[in-house]
LODO-28904 format. One record per residue: residue number from 1; residue in three letters; y, x, z of N, C-alpha, C in turn. Coordinates in nm, 3 decimals. Atoms other than C-alpha are relative to their C-alpha. Layout:
# LODO-28904
{n: NUM&res: ALA&nc2: Y&nc1: X&nc3: Z&cac2: Y&cac1: X&cac3: Z&cc2: Y&cc1: X&cc3: Z}
...
# end
This chain:
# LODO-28904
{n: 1&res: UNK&nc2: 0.097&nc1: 0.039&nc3: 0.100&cac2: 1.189&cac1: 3.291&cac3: 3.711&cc2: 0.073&cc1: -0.026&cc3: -0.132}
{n: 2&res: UNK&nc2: 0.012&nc1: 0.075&nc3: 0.177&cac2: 1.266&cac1: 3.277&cac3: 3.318&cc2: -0.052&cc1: -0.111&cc3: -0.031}
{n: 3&res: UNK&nc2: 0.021&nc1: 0.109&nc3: 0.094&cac2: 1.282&cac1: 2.990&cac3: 3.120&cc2: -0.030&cc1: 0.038&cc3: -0.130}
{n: 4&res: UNK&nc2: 0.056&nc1: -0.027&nc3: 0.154&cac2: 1.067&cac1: 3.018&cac3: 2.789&cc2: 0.045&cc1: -0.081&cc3: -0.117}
{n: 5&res: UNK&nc2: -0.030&nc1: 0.093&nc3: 0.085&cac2: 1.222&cac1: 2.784&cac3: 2.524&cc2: -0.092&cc1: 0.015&cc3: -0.103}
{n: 6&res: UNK&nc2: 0.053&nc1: -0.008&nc3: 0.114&cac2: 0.967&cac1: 2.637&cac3: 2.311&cc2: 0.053&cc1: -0.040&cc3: -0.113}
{n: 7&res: UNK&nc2: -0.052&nc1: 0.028&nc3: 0.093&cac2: 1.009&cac1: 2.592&cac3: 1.963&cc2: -0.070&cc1: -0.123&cc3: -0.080}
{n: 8&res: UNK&nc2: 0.096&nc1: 0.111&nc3: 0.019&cac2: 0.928&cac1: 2.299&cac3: 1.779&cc2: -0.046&cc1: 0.031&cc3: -0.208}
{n: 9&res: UNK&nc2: 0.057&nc1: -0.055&nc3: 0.101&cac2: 0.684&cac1: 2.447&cac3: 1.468&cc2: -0.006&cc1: -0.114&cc3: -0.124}
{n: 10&res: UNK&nc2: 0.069&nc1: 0.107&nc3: 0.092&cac2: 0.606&cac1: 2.091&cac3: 1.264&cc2: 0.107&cc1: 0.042&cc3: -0.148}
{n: 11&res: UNK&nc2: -0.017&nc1: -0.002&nc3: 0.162&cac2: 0.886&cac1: 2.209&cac3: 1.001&cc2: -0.055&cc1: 0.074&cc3: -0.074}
{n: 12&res: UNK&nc2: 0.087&nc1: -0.097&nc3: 0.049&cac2: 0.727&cac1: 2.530&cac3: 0.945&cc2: -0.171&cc1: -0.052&cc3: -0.052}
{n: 13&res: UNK&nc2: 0.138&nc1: 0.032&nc3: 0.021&cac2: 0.385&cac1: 2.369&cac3: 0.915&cc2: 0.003&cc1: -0.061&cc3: -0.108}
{n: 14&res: UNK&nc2: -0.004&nc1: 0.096&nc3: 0.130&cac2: 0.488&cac1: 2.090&cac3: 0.665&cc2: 0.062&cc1: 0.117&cc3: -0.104}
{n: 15&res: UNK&nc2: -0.048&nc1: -0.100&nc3: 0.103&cac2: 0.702&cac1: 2.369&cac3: 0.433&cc2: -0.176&cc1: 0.119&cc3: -0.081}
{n: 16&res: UNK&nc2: 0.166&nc1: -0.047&nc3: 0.071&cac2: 0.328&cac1: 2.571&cac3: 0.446&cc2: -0.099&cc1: -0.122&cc3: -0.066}
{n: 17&res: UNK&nc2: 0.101&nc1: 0.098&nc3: 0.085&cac2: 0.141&cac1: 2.225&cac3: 0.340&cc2: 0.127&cc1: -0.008&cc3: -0.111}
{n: 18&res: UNK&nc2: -0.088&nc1: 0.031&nc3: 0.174&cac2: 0.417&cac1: 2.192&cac3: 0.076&cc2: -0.091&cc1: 0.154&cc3: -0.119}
{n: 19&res: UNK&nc2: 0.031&nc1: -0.103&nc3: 0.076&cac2: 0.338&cac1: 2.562&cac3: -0.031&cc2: -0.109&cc1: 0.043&cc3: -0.031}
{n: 20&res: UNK&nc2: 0.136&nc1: -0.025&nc3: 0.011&cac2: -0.010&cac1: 2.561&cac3: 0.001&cc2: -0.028&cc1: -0.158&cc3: -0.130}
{n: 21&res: UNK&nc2: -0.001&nc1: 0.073&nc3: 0.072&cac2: -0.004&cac1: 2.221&cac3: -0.211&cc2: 0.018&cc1: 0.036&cc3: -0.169}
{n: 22&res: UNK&nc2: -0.090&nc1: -0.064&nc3: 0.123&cac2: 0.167&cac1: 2.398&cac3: -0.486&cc2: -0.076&cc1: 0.082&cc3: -0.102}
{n: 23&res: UNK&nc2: 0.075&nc1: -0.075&nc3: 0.080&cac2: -0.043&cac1: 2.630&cac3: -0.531&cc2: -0.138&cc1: -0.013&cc3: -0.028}
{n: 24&res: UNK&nc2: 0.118&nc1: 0.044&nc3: 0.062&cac2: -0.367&cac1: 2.462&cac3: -0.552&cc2: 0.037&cc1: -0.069&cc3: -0.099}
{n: 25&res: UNK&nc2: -0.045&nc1: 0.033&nc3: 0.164&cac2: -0.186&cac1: 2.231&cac3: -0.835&cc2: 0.039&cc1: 0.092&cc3: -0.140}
{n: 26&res: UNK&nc2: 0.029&nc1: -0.065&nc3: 0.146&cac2: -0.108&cac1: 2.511&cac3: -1.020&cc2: -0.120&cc1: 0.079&cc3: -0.019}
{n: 27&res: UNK&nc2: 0.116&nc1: -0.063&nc3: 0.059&cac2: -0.435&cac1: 2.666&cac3: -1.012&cc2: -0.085&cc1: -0.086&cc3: -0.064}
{n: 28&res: UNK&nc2: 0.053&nc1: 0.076&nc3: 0.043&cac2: -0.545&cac1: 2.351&cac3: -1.089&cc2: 0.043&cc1: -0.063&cc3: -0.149}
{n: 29&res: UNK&nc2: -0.065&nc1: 0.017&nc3: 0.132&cac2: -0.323&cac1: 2.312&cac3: -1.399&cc2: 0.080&cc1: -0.150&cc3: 0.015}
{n: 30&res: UNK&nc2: -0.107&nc1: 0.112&nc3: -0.005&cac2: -0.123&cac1: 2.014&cac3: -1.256&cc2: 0.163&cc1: 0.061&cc3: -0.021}
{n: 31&res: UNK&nc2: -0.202&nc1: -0.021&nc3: 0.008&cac2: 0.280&cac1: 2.031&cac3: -1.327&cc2: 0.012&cc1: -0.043&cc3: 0.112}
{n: 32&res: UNK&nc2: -0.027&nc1: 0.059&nc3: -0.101&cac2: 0.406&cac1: 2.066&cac3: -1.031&cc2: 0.170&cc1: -0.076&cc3: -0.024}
{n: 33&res: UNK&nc2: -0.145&nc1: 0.046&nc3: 0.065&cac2: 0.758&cac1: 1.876&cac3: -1.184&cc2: -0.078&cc1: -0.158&cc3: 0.000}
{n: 34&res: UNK&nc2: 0.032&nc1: 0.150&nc3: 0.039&cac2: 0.529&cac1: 1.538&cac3: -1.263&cc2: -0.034&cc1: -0.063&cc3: 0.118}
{n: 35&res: UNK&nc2: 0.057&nc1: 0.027&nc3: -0.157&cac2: 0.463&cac1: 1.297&cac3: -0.998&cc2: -0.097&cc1: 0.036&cc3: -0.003}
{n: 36&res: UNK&nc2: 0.085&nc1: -0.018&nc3: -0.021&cac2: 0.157&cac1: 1.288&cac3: -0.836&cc2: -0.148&cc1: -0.106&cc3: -0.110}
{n: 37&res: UNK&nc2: 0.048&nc1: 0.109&nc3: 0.033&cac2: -0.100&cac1: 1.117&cac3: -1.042&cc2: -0.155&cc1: 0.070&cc3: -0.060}
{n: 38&res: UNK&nc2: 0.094&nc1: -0.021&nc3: -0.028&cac2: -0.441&cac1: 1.173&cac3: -0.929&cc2: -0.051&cc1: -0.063&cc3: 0.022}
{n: 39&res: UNK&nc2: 0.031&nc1: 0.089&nc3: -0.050&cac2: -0.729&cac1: 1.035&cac3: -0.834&cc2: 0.008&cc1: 0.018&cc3: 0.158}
{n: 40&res: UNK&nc2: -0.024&nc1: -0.008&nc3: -0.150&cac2: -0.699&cac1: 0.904&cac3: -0.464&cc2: -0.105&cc1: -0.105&cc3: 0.058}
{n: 41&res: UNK&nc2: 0.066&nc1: 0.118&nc3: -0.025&cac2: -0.899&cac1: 0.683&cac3: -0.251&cc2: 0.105&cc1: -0.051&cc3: 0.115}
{n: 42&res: UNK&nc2: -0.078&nc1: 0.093&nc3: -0.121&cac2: -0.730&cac1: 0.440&cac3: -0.014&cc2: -0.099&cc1: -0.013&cc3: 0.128}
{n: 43&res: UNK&nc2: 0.106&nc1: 0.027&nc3: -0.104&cac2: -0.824&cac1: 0.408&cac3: 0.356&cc2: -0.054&cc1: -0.147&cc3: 0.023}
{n: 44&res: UNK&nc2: 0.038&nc1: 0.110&nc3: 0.004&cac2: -1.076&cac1: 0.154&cac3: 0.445&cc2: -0.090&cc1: -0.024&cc3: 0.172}
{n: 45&res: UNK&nc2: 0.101&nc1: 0.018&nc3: -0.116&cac2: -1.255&cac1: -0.023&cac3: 0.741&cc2: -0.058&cc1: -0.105&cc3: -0.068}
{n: 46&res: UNK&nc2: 0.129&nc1: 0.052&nc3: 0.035&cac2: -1.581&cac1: -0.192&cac3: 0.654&cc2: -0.060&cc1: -0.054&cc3: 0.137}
{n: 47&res: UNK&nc2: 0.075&nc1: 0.050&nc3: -0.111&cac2: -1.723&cac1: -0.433&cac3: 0.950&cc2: -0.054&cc1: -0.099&cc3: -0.017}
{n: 48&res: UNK&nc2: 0.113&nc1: 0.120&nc3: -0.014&cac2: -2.004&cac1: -0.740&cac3: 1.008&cc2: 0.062&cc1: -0.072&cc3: 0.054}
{n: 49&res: UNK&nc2: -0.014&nc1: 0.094&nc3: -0.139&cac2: -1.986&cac1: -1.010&cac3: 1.185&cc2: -0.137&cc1: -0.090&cc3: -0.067}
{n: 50&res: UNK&nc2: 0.140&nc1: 0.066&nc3: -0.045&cac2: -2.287&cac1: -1.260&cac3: 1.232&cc2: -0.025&cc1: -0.101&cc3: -0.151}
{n: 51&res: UNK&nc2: 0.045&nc1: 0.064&nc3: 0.180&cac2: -2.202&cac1: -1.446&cac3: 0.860&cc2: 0.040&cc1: 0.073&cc3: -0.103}
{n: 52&res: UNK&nc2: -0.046&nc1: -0.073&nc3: 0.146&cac2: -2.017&cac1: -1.179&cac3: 0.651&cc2: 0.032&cc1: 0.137&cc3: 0.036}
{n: 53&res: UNK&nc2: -0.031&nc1: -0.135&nc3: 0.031&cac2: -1.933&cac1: -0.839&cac3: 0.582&cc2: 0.150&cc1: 0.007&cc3: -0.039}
{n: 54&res: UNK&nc2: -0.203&nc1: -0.017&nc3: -0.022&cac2: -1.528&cac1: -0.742&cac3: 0.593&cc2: -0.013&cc1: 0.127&cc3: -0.057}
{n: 55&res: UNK&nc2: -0.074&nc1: -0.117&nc3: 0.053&cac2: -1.377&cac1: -0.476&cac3: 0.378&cc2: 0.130&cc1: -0.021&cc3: 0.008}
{n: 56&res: UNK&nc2: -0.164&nc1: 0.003&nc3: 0.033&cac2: -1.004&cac1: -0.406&cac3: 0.420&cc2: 0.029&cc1: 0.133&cc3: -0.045}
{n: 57&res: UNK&nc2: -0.060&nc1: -0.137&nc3: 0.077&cac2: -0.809&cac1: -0.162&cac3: 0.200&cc2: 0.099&cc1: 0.017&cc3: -0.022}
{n: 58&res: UNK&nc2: -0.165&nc1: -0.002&nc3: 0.006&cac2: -0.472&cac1: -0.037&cac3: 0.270&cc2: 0.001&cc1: 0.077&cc3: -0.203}
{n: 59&res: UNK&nc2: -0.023&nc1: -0.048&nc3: 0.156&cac2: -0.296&cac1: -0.039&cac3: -0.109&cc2: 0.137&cc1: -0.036&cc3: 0.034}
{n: 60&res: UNK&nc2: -0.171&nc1: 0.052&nc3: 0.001&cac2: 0.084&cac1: -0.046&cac3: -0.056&cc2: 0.039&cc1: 0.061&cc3: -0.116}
{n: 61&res: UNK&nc2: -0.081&nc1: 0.000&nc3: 0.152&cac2: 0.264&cac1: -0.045&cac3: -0.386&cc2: -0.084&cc1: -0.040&cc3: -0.087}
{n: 62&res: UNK&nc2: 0.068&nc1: 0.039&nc3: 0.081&cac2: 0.005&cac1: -0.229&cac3: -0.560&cc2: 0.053&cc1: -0.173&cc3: 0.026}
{n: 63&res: UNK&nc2: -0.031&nc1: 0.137&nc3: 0.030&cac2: 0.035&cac1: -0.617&cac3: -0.656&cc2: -0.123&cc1: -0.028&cc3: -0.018}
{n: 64&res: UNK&nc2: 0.161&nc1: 0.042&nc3: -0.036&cac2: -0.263&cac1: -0.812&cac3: -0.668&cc2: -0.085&cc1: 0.014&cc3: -0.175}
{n: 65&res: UNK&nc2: 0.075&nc1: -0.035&nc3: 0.151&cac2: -0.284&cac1: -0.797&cac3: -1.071&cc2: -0.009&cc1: 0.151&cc3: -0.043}
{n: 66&res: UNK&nc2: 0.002&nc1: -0.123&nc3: 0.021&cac2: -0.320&cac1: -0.422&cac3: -1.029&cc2: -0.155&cc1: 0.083&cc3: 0.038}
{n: 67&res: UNK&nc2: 0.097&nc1: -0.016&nc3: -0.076&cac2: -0.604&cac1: -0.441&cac3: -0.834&cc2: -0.177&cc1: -0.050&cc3: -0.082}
{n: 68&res: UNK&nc2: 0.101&nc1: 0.032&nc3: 0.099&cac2: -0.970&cac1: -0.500&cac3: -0.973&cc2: -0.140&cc1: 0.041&cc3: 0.061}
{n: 69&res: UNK&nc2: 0.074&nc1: 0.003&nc3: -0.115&cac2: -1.265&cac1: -0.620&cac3: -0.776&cc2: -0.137&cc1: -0.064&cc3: -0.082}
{n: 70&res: UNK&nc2: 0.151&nc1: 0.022&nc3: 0.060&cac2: -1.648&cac1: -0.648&cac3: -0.865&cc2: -0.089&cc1: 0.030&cc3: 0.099}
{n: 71&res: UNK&nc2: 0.064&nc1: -0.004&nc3: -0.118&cac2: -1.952&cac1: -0.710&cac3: -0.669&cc2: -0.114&cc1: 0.016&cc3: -0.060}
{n: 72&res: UNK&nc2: 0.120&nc1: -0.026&nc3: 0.076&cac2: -2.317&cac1: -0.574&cac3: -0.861&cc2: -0.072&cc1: -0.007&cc3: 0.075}
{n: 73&res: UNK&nc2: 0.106&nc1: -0.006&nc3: -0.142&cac2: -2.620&cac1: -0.650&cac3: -0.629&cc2: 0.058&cc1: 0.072&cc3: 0.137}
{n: 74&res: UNK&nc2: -0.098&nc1: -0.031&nc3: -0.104&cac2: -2.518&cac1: -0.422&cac3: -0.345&cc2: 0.058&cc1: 0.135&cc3: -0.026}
{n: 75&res: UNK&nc2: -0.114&nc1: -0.041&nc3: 0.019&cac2: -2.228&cac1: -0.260&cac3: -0.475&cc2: 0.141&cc1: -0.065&cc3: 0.002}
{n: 76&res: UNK&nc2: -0.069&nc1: 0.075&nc3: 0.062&cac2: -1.897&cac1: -0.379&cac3: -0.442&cc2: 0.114&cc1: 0.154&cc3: -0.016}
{n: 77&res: UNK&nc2: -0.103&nc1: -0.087&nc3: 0.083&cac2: -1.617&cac1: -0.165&cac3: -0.642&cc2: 0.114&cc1: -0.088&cc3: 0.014}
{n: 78&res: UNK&nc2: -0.181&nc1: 0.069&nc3: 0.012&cac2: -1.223&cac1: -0.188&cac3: -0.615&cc2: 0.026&cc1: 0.115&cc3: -0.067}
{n: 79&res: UNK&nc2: -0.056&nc1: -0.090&nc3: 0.103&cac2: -1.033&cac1: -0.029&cac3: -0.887&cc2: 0.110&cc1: -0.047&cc3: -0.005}
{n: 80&res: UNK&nc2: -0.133&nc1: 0.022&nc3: 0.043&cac2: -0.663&cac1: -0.003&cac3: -0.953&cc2: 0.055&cc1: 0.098&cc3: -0.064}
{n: 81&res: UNK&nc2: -0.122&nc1: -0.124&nc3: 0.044&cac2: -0.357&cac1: 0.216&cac3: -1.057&cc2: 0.169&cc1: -0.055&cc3: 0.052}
{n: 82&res: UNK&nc2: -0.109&nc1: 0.004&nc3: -0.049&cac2: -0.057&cac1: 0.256&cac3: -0.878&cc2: 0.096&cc1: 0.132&cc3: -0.116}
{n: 83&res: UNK&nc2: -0.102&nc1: -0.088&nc3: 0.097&cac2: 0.225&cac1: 0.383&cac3: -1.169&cc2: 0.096&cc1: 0.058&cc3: 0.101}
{n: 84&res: UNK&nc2: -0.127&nc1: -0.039&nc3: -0.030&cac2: 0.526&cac1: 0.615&cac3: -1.099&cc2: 0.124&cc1: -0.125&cc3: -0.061}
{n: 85&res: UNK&nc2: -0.122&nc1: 0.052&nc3: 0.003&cac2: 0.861&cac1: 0.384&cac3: -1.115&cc2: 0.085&cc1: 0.037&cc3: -0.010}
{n: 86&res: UNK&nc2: -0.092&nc1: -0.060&nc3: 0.026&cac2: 1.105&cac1: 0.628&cac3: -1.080&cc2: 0.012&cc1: 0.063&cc3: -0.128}
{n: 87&res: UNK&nc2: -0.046&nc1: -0.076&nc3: 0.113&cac2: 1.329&cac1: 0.826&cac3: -1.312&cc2: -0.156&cc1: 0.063&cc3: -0.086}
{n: 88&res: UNK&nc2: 0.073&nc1: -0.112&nc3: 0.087&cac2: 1.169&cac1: 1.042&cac3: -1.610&cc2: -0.050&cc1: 0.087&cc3: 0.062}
{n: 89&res: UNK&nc2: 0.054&nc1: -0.096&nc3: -0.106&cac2: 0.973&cac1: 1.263&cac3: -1.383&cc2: 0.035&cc1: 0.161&cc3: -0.061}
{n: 90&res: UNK&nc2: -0.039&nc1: -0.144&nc3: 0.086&cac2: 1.040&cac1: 1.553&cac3: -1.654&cc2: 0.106&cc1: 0.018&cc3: -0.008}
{n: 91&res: UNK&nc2: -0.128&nc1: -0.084&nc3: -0.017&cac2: 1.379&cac1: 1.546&cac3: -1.604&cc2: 0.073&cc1: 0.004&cc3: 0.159}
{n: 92&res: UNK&nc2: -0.090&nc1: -0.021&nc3: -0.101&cac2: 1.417&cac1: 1.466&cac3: -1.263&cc2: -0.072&cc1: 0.177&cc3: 0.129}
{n: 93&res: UNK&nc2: 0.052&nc1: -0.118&nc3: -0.036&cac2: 1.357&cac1: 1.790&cac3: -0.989&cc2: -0.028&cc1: -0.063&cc3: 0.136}
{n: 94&res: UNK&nc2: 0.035&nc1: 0.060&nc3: -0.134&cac2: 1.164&cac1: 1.685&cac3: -0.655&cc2: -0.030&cc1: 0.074&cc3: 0.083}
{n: 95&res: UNK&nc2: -0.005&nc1: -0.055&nc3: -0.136&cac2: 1.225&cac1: 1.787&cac3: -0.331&cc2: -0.144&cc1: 0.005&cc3: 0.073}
{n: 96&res: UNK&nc2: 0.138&nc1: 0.031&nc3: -0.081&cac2: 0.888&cac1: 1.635&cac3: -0.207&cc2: -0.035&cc1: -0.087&cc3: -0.039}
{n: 97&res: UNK&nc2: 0.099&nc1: 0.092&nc3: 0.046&cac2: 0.629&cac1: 1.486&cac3: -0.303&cc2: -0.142&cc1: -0.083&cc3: 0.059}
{n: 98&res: UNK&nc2: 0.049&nc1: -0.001&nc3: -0.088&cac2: 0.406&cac1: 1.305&cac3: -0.068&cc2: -0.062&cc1: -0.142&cc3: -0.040}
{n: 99&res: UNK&nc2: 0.081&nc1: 0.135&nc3: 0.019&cac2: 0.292&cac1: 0.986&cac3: -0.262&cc2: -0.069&cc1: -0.017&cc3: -0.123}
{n: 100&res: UNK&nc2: 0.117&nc1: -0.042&nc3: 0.124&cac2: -0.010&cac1: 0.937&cac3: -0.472&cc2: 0.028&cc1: -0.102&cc3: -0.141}
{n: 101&res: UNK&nc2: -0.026&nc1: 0.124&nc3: 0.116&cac2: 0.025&cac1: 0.734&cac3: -0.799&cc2: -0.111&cc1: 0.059&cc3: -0.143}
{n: 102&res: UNK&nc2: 0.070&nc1: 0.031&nc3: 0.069&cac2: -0.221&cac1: 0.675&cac3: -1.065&cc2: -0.194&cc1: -0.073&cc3: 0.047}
{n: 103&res: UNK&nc2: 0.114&nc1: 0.097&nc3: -0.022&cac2: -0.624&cac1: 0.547&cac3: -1.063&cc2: -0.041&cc1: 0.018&cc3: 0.159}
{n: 104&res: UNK&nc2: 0.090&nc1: 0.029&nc3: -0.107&cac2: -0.795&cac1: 0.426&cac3: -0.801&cc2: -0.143&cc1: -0.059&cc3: 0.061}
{n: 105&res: UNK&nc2: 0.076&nc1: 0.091&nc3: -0.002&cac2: -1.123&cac1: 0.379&cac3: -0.700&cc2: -0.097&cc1: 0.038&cc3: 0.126}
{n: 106&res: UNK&nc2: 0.071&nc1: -0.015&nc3: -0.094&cac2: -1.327&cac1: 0.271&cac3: -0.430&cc2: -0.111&cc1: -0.063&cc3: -0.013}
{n: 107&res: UNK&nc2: 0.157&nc1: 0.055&nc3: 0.005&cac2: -1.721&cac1: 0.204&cac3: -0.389&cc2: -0.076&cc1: -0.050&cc3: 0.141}
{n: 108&res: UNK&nc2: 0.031&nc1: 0.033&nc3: -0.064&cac2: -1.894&cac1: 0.032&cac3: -0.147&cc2: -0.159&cc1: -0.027&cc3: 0.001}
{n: 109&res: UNK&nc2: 0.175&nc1: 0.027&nc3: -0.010&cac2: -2.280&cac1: 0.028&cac3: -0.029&cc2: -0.040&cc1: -0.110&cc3: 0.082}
{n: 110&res: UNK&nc2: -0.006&nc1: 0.080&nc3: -0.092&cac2: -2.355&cac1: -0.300&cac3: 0.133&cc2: -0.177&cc1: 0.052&cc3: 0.017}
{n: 111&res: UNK&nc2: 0.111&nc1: 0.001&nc3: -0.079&cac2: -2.651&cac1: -0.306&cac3: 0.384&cc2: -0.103&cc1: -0.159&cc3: -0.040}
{n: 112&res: UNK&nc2: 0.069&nc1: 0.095&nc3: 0.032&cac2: -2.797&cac1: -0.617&cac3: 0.307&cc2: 0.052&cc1: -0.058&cc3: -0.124}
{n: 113&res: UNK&nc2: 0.004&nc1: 0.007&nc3: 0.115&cac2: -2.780&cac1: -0.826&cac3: 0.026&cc2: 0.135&cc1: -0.163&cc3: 0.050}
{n: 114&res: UNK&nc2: -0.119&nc1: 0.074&nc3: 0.020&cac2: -2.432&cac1: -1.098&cac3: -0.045&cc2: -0.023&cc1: -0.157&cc3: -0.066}
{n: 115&res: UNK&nc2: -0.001&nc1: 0.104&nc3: 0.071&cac2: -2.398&cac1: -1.412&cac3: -0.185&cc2: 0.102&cc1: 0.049&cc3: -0.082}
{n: 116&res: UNK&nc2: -0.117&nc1: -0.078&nc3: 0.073&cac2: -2.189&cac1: -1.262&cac3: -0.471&cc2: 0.103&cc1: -0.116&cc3: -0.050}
{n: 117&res: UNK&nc2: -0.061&nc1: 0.108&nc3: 0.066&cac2: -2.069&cac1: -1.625&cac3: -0.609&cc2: 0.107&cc1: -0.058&cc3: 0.081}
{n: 118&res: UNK&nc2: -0.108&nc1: 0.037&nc3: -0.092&cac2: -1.888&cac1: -1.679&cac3: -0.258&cc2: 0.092&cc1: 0.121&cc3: -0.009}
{n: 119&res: UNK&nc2: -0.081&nc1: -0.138&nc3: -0.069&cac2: -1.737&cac1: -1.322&cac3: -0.231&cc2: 0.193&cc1: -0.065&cc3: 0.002}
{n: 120&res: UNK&nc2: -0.183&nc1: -0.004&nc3: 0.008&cac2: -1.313&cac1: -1.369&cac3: -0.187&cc2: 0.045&cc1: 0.117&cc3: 0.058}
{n: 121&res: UNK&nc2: -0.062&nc1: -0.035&nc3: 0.009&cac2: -1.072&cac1: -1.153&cac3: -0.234&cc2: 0.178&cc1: -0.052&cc3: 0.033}
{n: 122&res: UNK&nc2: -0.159&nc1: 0.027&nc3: -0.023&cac2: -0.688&cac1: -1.146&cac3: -0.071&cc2: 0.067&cc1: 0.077&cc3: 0.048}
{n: 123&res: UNK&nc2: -0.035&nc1: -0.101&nc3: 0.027&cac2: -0.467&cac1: -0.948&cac3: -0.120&cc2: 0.153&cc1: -0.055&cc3: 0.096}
{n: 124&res: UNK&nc2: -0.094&nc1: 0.060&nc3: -0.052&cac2: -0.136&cac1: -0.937&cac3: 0.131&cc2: 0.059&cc1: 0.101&cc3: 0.080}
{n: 125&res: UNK&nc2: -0.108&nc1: -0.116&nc3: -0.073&cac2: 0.143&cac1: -0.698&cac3: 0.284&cc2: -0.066&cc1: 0.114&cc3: -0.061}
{n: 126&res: UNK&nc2: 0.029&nc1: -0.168&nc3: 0.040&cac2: -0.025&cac1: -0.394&cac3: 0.083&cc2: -0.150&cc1: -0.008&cc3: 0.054}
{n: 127&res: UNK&nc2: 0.096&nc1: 0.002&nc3: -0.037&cac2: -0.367&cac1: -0.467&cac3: 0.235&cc2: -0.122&cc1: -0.127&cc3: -0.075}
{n: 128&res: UNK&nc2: 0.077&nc1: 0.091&nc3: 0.088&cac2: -0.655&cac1: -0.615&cac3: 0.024&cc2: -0.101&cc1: -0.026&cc3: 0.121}
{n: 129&res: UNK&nc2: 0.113&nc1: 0.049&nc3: -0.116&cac2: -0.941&cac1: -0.809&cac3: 0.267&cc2: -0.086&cc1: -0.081&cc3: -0.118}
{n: 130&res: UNK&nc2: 0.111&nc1: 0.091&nc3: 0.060&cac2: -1.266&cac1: -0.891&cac3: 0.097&cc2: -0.116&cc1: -0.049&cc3: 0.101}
{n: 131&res: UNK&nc2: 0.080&nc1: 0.068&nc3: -0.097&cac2: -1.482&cac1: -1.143&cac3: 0.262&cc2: -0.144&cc1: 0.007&cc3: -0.103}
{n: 132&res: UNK&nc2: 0.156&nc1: -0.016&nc3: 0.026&cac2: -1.874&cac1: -1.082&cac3: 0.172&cc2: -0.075&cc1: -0.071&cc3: 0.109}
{n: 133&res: UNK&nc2: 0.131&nc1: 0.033&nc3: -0.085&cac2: -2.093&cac1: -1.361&cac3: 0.289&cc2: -0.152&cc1: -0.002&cc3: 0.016}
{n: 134&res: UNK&nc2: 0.144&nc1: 0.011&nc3: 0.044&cac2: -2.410&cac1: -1.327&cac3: 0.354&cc2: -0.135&cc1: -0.040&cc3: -0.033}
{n: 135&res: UNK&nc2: 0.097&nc1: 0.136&nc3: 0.003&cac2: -2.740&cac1: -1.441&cac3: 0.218&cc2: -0.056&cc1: -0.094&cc3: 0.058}
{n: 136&res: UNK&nc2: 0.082&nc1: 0.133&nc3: -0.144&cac2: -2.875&cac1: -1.736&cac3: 0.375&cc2: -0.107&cc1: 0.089&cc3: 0.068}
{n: 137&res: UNK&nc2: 0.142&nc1: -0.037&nc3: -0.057&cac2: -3.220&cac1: -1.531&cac3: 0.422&cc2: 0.051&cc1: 0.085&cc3: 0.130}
{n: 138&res: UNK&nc2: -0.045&nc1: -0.163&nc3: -0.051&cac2: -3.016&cac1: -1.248&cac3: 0.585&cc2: 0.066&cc1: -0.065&cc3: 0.180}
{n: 139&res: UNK&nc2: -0.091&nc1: 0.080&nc3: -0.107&cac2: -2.805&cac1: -1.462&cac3: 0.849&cc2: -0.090&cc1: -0.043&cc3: 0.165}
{n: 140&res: UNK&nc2: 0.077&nc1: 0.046&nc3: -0.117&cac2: -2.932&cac1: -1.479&cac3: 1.231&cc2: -0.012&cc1: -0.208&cc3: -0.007}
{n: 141&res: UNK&nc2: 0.019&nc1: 0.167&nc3: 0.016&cac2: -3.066&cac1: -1.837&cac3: 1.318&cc2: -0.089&cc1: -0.016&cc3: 0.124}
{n: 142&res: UNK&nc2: 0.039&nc1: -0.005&nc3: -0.111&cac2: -3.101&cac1: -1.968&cac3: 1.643&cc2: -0.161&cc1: -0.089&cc3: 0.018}
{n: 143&res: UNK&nc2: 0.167&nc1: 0.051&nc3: -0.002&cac2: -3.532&cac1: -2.136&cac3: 1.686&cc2: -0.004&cc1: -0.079&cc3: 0.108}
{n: 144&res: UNK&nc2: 0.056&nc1: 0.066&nc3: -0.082&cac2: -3.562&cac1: -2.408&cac3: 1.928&cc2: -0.161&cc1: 0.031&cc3: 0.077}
{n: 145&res: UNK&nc2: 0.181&nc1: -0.013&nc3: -0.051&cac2: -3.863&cac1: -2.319&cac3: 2.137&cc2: -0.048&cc1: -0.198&cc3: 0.070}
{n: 146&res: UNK&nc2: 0.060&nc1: 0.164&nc3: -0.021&cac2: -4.091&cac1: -2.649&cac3: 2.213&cc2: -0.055&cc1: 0.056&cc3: 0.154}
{n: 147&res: UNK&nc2: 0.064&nc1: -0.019&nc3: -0.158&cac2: -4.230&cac1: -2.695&cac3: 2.563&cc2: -0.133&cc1: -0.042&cc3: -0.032}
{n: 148&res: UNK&nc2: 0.126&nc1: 0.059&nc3: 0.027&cac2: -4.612&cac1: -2.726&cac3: 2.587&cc2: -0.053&cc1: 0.018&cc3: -0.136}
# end
């Protein structure tokens, strides 16, 4: 019986997302020489619980005064910008490029309606957590039944 030696494809795959990258930026009229600095959205999980509404939003390389949080009836919006730091991007030449930098913004549709005056915001290891509580009207509430 032959032995088949497989091969392991993932560099070939990433070299085609490099080259396929490339060339949607230049059809798109980005330099491909400048960092990246697009818009991006950050991932998020959005969940309930029985008094509030939870948003968390991974933002690593952001600081908390970068960040920028608003709550309009039921909307709440996060906005930032993550800058490039490194060298002169125009003179330096990059191997790879795989991290996003400039605006950011994310929108949110809440289901019911907030107490907007409680909302908090905290921001910590690269992950922002906004706490949305909710209206009194909105909030389960347990009813004593009477006997008789």
């Amino acid at each position: 019986m032959a032995l088949i030696r497989l091969r392991d494809n993932s560099g070939m795959l990433s070299n085609f997302q490099s080259q396929m990258n490339q060339l949607f930026d230049s059809f798109l009229g980005q330099n491909p020489a400048a960092p990246m600095e697009r818009a991006w959205a950050p991932l998020a999980d959005v969940w309930e619980t029985p008094d509030e509404m939870v948003i968390s939003v991974e933002m690593p390389g952001f600081t908390e005064k970068d960040i920028r949080l608003s709550v309009t009836g039921d909307q709440v919006l996060i906005q930032g910008e993550r800058r490039w730091d490194g060298d002169d991007p125009q003179k330096a030449t990059f191997h790879r490029r795989e991290r996003w930098y400039g605006k950011v913004e994310r929108a949110f549709s809440l289901p019911m309606p907030v107490e907007t005056s409680k909302v908090a915001g905290n921001f910590r290891d690269g992950v922002l957590t906004v706490r949305l509580p909710k209206a009194e009207g909105i909030k389960p509430r347990e009813i004593k039944i009477q006997a008789g």
